[in-house]
N, C-alpha and C positions, 0 to 999 in steps of 0.2 A: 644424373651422374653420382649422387649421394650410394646408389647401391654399389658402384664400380668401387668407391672409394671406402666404403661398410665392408666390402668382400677383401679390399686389398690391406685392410686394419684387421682384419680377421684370419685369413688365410697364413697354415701355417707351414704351406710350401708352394712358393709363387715363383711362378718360370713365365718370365715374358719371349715370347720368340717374335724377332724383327724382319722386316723386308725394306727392301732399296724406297718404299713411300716414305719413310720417317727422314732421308737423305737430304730429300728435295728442298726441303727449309734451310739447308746446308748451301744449295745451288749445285746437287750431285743427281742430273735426271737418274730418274727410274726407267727400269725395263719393259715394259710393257704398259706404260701409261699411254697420254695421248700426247706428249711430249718425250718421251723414253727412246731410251736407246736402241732400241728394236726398230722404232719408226728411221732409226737416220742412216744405221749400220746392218749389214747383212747378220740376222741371226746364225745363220747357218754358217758362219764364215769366223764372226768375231771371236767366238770362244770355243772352236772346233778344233780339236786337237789335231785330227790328220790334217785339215788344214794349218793350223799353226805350224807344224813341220814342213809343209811344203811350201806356205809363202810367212812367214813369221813377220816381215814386214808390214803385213794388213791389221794385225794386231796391236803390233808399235804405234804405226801411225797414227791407227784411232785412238789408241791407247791414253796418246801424250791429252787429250781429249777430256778423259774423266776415268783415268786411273794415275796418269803420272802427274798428275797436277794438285793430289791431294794434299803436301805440305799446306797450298793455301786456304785447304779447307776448316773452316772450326764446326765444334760441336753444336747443335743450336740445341733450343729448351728441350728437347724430346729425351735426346741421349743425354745430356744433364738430369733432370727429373729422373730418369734409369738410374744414371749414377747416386743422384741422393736416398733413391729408393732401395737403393743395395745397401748403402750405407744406415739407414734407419734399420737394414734388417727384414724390411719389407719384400726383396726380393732374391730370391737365395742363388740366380744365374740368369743369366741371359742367353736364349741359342741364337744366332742372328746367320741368316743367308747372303748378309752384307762383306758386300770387302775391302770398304773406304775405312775402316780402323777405325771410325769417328767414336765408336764405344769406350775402346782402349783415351781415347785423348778425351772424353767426358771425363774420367775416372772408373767406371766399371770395370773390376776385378776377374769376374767370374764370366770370362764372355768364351762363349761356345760358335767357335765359327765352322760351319758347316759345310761349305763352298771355300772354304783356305782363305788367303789372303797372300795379297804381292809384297807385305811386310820383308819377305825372304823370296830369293829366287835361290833358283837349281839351275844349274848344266845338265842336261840331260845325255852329255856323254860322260862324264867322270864323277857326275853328281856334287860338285864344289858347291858351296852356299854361298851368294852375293845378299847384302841387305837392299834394302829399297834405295834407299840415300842415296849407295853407289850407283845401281842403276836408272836410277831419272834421271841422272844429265846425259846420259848418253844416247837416252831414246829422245832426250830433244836436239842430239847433238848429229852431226853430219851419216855418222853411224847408225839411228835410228834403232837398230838390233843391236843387242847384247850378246858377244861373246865370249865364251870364257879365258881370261887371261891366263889358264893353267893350260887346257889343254886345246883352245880355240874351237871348241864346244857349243850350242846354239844353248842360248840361257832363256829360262823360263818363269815366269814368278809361280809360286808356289799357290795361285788358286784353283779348284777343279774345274779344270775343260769339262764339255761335251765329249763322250768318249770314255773319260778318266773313272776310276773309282775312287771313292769317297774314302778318305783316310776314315779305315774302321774302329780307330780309338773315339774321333773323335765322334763318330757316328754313334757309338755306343754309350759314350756321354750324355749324348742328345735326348736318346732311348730312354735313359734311366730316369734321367730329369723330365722330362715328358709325362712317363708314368709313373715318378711319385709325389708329380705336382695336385694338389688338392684345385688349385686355381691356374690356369693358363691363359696370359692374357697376347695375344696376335696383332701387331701393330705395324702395317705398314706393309702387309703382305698380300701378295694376290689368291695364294695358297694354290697355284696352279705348280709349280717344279718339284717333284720328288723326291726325295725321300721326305724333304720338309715339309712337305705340304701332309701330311698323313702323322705327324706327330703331336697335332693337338686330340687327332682321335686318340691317341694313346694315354692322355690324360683322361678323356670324356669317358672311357671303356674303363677304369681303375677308379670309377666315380668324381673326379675333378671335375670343375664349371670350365667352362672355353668363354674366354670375351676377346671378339673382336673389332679394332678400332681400324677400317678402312673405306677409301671413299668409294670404291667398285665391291661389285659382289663377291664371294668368293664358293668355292661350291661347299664350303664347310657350314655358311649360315645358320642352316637349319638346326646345328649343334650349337648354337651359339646362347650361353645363358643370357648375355647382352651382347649388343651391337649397335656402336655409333660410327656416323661416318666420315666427322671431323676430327684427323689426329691433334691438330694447333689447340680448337677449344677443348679436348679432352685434356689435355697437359696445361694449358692456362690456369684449368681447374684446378686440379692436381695440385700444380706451385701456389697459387692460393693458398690450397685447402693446409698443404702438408709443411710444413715451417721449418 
């Protein structure tokens, strides 16, 4: 791990990009693990927009699950260490495919969310903006869906469905930071969903090293200038090493 942390004292444009494994320490399952939310909830259903329109309900319900419940959630060492490594200057953004906010409540400034975040919801008939706040008690409440108190509108949180296009601002953030990262390091990612999953090549093609830190394979491996497959001892380290 001496090289991880040689490369991350070294490195003079570090872009770490996250995935829902670094959550787990959190007690927020991952998607495709072997406790993940894929194994409980119908993928096809949960974050499928035609289907959110037609029954929006299957989304609430599970929702209140492991989206509306995140006030209880804290940061653990992962998204901390992120945050002191911004702050040392060591890491100049974070892209994350995450949408439990745990970045933002670490302290990390510069976080690049790529998949939105239920921070903010939409009406999707008059477009009104609801914060989170407002809408978690209602999806635990007899109402369950969220409609708009303007126009009685079906309310949405503001992260990308199945279906949905990628807000292209933030897309092209992503992009830019990707490739003029000298160092990109992958933490918690399966690198199977795209567009994210193709933005550490865009580091490794502008000559950057790619490290990443997961307990399953990813099909990027073989790019990988290192790879370890415990995120907890990689960050143990880390807080150790970095003071």
């Amino acid at each position: 791990m001496h090289q991880l942390l040689s490369l991350l004292l070294h490195s003079s444009h570090c872009v770490f990009l996250s995935g829902a494994g670094i959550s787990t320490l959190s007690g927020i399952p991952d998607f495709r693990g072997s406790k993940g939310i894929y194994k409980q909830f119908d993928a096809d259903k949960i974050f499928d927009i035609h289907y959110f329109r037609k029954d929006p309900a299957y989304f609430y319900t599970h929702g209140r699950e492991f989206i509306y419940n995140l006030e209880e959630k804290e940061p653990n060492i992962i998204h901390k260490m992120l945050a002191k490594l911004e702050d040392e200057g060591m890491v100049k953004s974070m892209i994350t495919q995450n949408i439990d906010m745990l970045h933002q409540k670490a302290g990390s400034r510069r976080v690049i969310e790529i998949h939105g975040s239920p921070a903010q919801h939409t009406c999707l008939h008059c477009g009104k903006k609801f914060p989170y706040e407002l809408i978690s008690p209602i999806v635990h409440g007899p109402q369950v869906v969220p409609k708009c108190d303007g126009c009685g509108g079906l309310v949405k949180p503001d992260i990308i469905f199945f279906g949905e296009m990628l807000d292209q601002d933030t897309l092209s953030q992503a992009i830019s930071e990707s490739s003029k990262a000298d160092l990109m390091v992958v933490v918690g990612s399966s690198l199977v969903v795209h567009p994210a999953a193709s933005l550490p090549l865009n580091t490794v093609k502008h000559g950057g090293r790619l490290i990443i830190v997961n307990n399953m394979p990813t099909p990027l491996d073989e790019y990988a200038y290192l790879r370890y497959p415990d995120l907890e001892e990689v960050f143990r380290y880390l807080e150790k090493e970095i003071r």
